[in-house]
C-alpha atoms as an extended CHARMM CRD file, in Angstrom:
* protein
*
       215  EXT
         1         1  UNK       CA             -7.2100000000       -5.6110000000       41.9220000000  PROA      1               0.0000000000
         2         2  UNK       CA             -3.5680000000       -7.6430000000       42.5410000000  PROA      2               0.0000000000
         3         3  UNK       CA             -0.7330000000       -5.0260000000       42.7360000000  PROA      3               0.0000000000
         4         4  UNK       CA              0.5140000000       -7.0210000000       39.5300000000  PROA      4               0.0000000000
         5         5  UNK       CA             -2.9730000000       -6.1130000000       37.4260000000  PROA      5               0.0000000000
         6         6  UNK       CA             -2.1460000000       -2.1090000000       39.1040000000  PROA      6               0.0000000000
         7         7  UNK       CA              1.1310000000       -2.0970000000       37.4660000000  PROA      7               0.0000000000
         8         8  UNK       CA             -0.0900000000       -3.5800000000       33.7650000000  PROA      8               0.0000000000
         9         9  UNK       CA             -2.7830000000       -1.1240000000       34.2760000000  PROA      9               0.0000000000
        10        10  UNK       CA             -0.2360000000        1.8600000000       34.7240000000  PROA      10              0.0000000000
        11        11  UNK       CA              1.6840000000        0.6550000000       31.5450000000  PROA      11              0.0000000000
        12        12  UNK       CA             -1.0280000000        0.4690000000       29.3660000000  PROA      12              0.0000000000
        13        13  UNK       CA             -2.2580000000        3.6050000000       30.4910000000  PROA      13              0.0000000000
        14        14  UNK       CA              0.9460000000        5.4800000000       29.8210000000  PROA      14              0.0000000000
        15        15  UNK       CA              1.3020000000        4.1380000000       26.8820000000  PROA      15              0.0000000000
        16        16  UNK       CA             -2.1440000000        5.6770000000       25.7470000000  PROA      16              0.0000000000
        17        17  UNK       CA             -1.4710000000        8.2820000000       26.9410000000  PROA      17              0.0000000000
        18        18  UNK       CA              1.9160000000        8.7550000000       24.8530000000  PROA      18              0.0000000000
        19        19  UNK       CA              0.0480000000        7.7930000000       21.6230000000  PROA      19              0.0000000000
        20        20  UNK       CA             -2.3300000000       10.9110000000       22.6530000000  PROA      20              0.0000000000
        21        21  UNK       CA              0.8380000000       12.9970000000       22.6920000000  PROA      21              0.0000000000
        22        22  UNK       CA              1.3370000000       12.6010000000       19.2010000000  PROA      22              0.0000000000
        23        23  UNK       CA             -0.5940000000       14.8260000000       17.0810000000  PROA      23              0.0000000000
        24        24  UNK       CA             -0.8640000000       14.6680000000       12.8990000000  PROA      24              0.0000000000
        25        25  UNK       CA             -1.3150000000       17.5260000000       10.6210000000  PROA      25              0.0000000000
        26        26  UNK       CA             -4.9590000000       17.2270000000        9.7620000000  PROA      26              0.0000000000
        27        27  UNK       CA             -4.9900000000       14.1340000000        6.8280000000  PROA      27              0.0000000000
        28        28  UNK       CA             -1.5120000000       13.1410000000        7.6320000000  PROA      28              0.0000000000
        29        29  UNK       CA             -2.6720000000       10.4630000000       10.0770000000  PROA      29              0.0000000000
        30        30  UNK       CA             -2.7720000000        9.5950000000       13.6940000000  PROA      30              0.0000000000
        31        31  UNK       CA             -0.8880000000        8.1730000000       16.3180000000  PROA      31              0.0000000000
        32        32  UNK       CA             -3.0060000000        5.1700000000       16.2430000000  PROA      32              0.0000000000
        33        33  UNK       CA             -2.0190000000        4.2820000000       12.4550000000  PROA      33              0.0000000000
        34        34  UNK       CA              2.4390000000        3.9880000000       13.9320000000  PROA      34              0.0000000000
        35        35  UNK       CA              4.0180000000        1.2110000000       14.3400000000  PROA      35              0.0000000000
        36        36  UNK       CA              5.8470000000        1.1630000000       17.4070000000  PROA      36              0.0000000000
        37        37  UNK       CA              9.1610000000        1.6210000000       15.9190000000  PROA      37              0.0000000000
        38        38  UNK       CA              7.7450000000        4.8130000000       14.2150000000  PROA      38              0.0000000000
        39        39  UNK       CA              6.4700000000        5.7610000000       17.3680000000  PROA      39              0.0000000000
        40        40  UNK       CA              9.2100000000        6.1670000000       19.2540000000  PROA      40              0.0000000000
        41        41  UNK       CA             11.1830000000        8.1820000000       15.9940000000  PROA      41              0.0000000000
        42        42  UNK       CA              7.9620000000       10.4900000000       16.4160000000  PROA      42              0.0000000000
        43        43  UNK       CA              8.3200000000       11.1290000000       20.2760000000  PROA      43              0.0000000000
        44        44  UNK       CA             12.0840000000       11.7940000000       19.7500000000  PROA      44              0.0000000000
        45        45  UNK       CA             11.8740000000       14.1390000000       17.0940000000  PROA      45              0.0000000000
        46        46  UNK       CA              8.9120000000       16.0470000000       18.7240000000  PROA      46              0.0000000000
        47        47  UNK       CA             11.3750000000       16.1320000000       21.9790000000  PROA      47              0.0000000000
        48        48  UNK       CA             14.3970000000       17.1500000000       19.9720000000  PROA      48              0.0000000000
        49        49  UNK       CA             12.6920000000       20.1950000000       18.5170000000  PROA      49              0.0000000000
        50        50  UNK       CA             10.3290000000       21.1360000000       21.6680000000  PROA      50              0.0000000000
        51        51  UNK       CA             13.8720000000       21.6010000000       23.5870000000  PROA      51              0.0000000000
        52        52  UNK       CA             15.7480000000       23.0860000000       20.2200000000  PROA      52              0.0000000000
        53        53  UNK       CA             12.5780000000       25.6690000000       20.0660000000  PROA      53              0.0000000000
        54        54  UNK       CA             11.8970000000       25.9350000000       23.2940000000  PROA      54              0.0000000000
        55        55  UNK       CA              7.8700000000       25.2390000000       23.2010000000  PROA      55              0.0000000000
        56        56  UNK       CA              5.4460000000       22.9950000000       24.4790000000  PROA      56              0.0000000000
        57        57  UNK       CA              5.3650000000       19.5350000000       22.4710000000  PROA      57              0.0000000000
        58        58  UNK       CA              2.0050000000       20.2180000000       22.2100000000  PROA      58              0.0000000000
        59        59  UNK       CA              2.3240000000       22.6080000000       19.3870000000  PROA      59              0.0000000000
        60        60  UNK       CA              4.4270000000       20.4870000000       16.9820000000  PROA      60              0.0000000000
        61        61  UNK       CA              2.4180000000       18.2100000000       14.1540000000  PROA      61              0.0000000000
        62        62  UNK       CA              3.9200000000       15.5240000000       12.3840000000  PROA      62              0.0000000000
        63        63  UNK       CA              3.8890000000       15.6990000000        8.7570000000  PROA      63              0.0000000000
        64        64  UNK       CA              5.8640000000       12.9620000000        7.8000000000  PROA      64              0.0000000000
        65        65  UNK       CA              7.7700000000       10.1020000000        9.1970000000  PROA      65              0.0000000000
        66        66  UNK       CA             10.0290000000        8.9050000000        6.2270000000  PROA      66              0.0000000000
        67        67  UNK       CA             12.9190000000        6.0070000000        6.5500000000  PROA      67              0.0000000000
        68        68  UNK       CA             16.1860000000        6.7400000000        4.8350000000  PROA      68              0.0000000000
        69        69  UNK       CA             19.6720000000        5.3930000000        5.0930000000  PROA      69              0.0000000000
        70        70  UNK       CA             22.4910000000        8.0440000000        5.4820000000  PROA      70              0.0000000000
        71        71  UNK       CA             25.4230000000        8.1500000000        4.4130000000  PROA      71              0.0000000000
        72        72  UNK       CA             28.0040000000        8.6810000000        7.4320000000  PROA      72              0.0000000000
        73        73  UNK       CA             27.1980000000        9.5350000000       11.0240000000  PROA      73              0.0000000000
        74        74  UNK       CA             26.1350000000       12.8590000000       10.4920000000  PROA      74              0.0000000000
        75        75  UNK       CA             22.8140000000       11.6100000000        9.8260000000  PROA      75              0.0000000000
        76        76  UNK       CA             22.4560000000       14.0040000000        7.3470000000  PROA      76              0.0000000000
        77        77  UNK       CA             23.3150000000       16.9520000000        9.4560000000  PROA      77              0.0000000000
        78        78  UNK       CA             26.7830000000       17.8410000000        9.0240000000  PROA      78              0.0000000000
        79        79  UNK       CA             28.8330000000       20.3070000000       11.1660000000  PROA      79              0.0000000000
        80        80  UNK       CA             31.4600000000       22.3830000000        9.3420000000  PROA      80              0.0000000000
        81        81  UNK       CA             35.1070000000       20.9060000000       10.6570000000  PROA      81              0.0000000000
        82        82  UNK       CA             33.9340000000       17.9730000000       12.1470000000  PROA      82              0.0000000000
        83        83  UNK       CA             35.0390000000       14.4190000000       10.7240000000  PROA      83              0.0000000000
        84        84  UNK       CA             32.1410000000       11.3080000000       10.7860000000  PROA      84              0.0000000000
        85        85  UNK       CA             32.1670000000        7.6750000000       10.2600000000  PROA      85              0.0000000000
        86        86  UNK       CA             31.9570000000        6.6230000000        6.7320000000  PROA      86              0.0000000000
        87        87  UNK       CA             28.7700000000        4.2710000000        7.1720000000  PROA      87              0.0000000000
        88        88  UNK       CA             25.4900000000        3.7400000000        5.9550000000  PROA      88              0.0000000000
        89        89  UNK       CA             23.4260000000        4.6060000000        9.3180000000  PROA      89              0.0000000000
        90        90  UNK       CA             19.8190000000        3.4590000000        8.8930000000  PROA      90              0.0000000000
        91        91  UNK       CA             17.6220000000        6.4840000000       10.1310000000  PROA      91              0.0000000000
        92        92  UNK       CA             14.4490000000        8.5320000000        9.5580000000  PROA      92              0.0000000000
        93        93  UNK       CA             13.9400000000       12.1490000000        8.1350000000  PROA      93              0.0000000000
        94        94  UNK       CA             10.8270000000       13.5450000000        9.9480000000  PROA      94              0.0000000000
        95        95  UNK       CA              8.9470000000       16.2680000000        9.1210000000  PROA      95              0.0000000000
        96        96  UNK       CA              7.6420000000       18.5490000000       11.3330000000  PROA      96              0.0000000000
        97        97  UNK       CA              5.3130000000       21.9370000000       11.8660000000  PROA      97              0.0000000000
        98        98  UNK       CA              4.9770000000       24.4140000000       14.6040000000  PROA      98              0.0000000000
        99        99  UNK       CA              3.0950000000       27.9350000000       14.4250000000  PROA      99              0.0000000000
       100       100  UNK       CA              2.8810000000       27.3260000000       10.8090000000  PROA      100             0.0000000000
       101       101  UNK       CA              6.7940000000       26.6040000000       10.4480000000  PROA      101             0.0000000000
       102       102  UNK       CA              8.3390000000       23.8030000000        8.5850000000  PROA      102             0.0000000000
       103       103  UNK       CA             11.1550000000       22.1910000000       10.8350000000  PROA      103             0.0000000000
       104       104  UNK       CA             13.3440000000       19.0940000000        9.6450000000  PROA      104             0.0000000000
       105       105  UNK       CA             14.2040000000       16.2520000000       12.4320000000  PROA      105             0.0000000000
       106       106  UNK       CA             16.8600000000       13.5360000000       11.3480000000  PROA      106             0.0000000000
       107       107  UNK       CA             16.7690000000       10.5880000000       13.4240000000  PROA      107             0.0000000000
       108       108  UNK       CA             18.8610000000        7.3520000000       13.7970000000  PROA      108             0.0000000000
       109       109  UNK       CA             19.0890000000        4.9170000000       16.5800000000  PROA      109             0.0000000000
       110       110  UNK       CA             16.3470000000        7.0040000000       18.5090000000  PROA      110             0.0000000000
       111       111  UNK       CA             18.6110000000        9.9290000000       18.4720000000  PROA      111             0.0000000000
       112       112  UNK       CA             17.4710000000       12.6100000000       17.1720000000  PROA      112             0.0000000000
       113       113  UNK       CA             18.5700000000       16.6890000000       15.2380000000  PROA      113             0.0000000000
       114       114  UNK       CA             17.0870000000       19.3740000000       14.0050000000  PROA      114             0.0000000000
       115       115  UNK       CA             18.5680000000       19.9950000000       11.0310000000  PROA      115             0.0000000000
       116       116  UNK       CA             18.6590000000       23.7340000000        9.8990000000  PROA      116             0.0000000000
       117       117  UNK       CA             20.6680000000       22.8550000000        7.3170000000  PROA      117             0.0000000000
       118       118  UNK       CA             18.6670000000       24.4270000000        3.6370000000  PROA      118             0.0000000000
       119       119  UNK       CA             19.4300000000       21.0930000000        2.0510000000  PROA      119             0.0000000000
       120       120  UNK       CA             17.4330000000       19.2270000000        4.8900000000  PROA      120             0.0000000000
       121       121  UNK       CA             14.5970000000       21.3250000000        3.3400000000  PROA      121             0.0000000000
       122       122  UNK       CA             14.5340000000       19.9160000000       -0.4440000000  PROA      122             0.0000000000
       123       123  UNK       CA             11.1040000000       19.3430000000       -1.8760000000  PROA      123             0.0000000000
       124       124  UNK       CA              9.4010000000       20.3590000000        0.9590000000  PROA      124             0.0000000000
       125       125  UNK       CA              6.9150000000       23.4420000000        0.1880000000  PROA      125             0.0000000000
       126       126  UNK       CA              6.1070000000       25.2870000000        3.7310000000  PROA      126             0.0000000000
       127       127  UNK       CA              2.7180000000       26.1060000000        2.2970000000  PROA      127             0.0000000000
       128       128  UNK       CA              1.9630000000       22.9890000000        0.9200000000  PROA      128             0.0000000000
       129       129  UNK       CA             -1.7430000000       21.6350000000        3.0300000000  PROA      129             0.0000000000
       130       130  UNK       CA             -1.7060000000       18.1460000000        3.4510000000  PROA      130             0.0000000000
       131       131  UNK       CA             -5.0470000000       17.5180000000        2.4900000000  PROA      131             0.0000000000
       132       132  UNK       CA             -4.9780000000       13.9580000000        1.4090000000  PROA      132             0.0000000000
       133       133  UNK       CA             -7.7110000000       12.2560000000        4.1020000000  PROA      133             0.0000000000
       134       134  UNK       CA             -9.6840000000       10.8290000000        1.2580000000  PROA      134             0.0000000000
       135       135  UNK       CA             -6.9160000000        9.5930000000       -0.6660000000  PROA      135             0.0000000000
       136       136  UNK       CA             -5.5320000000        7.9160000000        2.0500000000  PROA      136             0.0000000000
       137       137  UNK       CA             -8.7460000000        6.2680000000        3.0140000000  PROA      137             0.0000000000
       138       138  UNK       CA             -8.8070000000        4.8530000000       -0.4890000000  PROA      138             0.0000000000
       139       139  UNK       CA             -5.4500000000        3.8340000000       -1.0340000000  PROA      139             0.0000000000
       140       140  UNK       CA             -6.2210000000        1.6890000000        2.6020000000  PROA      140             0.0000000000
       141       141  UNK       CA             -9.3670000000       -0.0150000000        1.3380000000  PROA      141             0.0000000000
       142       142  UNK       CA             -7.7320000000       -0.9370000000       -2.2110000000  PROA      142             0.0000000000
       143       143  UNK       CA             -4.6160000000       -2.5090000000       -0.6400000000  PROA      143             0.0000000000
       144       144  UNK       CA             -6.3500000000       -4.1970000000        2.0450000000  PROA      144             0.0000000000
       145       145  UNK       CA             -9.0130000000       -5.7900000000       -0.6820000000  PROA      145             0.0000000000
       146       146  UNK       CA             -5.7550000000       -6.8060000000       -2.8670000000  PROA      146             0.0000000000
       147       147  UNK       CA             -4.0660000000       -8.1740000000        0.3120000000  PROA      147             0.0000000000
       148       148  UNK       CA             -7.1120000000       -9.7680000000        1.7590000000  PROA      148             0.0000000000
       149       149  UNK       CA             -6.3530000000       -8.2100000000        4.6950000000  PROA      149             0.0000000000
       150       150  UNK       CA             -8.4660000000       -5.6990000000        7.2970000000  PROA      150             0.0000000000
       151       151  UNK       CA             -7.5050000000       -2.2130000000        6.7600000000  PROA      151             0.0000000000
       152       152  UNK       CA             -7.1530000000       -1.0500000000       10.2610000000  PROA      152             0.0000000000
       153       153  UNK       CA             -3.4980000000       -3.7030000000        9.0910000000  PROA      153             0.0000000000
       154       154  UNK       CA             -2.7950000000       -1.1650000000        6.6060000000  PROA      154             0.0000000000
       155       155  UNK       CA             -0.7730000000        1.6030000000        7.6470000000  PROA      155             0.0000000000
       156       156  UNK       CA              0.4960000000        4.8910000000        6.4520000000  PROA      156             0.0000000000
       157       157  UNK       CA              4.2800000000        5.0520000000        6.2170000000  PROA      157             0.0000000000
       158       158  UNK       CA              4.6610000000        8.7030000000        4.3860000000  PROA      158             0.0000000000
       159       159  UNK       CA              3.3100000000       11.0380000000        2.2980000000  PROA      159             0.0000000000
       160       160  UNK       CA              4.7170000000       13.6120000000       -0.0720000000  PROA      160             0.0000000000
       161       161  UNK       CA              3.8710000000       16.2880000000       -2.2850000000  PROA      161             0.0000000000
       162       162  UNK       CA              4.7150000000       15.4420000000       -6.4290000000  PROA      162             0.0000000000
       163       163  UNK       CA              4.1420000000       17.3880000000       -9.8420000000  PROA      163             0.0000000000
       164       164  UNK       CA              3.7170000000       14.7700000000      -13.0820000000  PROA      164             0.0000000000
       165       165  UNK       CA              3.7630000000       16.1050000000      -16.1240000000  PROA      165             0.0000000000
       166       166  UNK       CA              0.0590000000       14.6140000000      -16.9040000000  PROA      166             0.0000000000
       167       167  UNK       CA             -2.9460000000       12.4150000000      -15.5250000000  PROA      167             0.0000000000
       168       168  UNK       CA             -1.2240000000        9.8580000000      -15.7550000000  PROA      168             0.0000000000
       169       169  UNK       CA              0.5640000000       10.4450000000      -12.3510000000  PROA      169             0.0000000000
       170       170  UNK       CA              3.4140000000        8.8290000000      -12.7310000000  PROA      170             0.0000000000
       171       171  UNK       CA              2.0910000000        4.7780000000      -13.8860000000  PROA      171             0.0000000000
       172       172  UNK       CA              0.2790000000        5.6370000000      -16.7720000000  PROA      172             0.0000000000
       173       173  UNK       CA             -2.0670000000        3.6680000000      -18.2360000000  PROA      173             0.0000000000
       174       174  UNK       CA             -0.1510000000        1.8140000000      -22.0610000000  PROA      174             0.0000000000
       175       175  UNK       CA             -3.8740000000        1.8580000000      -23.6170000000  PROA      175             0.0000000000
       176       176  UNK       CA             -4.5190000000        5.7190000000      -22.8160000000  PROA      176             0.0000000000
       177       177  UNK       CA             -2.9400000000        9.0470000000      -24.1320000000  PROA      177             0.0000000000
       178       178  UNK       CA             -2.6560000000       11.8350000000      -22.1050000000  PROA      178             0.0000000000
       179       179  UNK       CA             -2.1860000000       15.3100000000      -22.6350000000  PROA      179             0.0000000000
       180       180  UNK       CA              0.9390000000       16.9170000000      -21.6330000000  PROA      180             0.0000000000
       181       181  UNK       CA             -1.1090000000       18.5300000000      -18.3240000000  PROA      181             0.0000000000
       182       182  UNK       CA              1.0770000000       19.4950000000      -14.8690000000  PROA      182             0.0000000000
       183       183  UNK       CA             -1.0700000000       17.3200000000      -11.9760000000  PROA      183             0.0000000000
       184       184  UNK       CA             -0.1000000000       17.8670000000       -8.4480000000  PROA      184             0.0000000000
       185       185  UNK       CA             -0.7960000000       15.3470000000       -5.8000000000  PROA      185             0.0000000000
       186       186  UNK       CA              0.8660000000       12.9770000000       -3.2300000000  PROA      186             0.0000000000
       187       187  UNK       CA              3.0040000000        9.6580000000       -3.2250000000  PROA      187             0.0000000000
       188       188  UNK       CA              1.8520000000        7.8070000000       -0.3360000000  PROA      188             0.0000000000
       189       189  UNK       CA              3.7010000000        4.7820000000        0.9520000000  PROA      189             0.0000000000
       190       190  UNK       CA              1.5990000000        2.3000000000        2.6720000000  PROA      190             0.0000000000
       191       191  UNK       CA              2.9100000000       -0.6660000000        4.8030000000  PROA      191             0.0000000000
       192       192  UNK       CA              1.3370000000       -3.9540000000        5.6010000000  PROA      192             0.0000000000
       193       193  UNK       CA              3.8040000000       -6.1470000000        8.1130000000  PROA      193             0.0000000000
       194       194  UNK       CA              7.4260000000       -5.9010000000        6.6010000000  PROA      194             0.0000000000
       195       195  UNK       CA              6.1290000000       -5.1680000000        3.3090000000  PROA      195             0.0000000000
       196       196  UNK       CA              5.8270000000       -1.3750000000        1.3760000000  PROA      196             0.0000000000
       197       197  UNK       CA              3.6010000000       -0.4690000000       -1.1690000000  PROA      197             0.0000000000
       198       198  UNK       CA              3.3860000000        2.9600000000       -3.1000000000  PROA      198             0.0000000000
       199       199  UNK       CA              0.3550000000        4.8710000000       -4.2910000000  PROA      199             0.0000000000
       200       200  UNK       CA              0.0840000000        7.6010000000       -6.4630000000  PROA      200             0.0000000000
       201       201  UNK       CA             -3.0710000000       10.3710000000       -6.0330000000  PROA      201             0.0000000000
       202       202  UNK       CA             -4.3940000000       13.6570000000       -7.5030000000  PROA      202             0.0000000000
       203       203  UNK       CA             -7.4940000000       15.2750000000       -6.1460000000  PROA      203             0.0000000000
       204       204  UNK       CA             -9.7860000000       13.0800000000       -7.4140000000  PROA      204             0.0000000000
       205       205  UNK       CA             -7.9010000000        9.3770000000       -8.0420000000  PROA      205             0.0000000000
       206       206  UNK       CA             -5.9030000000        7.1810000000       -5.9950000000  PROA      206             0.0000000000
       207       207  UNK       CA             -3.6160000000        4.4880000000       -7.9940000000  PROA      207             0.0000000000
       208       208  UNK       CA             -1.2460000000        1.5840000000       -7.2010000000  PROA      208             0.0000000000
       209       209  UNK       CA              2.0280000000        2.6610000000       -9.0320000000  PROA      209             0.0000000000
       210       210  UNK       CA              2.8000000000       -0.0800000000      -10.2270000000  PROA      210             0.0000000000
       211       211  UNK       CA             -0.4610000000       -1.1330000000      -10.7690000000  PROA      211             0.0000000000
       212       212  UNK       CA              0.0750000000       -4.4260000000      -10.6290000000  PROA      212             0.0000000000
       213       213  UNK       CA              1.9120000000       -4.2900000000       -6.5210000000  PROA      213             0.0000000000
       214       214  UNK       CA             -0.5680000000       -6.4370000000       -4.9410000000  PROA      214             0.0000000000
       215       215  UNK       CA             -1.5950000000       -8.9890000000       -7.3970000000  PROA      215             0.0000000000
């Protein structure tokens, strides 16, 4: 082996072995489904609360990975006295778990706080079990056929919990009626090249919203 086929050997094999790194709260994913952009947001907001906590990386899940623009260059995270930069900073709001903790990561330009502020926390439910594996799968498959694309293209952007107010999960159907019923389940956002798509589930169906995204 040439020392040049030693050295792409290395790379590859420390990339790998950073993918391993990252680990998914069981239906959330895996490190195989990131982009690389999404990678690197993971690996810096698993760093940024294994040194704020002072614990292994190896005991922090990823729940979500969720792109959002803020609003100055606090990144969401502002400290009492301080002045910031009145600009839209493109960024990433990850969520995170460790010993059965919720923790809050915002992220921009691959820097990346833990944000203890209780706002940071909105709509998130601690006890909330991401248990959406199925969903997922199916949400995949149904893009990928409307795409005519392979699903391993497909991947998952973010997930989050939501309460509608019946079946109809947010895109109802004009042609049905549905009783006024509260119906928890998960928006998932699902990303094929530049483009985003949005799916709405319960425990037993998993809809485009709007249905008619792919077409």
């Amino acid at each position: 082996m040439t020392r040049l086929s030693i050295s792409i050997a290395a790379v590859l094999a420390t990339f790998a072995a950073g993918a391993q790194d990252i680990s998914f709260v069981p239906g959330q994913g895996s490190a195989a489904t990131l982009t690389d952009a999404d990678r690197r947001v993971a690996v810096a907001a698993i760093d940024a609360l294994a040194a704020d906590l002072q614990i292994p990386k190896e005991k922090i899940l990823v729940d979500t990975i969720r792109a959002v623009d803020w609003s100055n260059s606090s990144i969401g995270c502002p400290k009492p006295g301080v002045a910031y930069l009145e600009v839209i900073t493109p960024g990433h709001k990850v969520t995170l778990r460790a010993d059965g903790q919720v923790y809050v990561v915002h992220e921009a330009n691959e820097r990346a706080i833990v944000c203890h502020d209780t706002k940071a926390f909105a709509g998130i439910d601690p006890k909330m079990q991401f248990v959406f594996g199925k969903q997922m799968v199916v949400a995949q498959q149904d893009l990928a056929g409307r795409l005519h694309v392979a699903t391993k293209d497909i991947k998952l952007v973010s997930a989050e919990q939501q309460t509608w107010d019946d079946a109809g999960l947010g895109c109802p159907d004009p042609a049905v009626t549905y009783a006024p019923s509260k119906v928890t389940g998960w928006v998932m956002t699902l990303r094929h090249g530049t483009r985003d798509f949005t799916y709405h589930t319960d425990l037993e169906r998993t809809i485009p919203c709007p249905a008619t995204l792919a077409q």
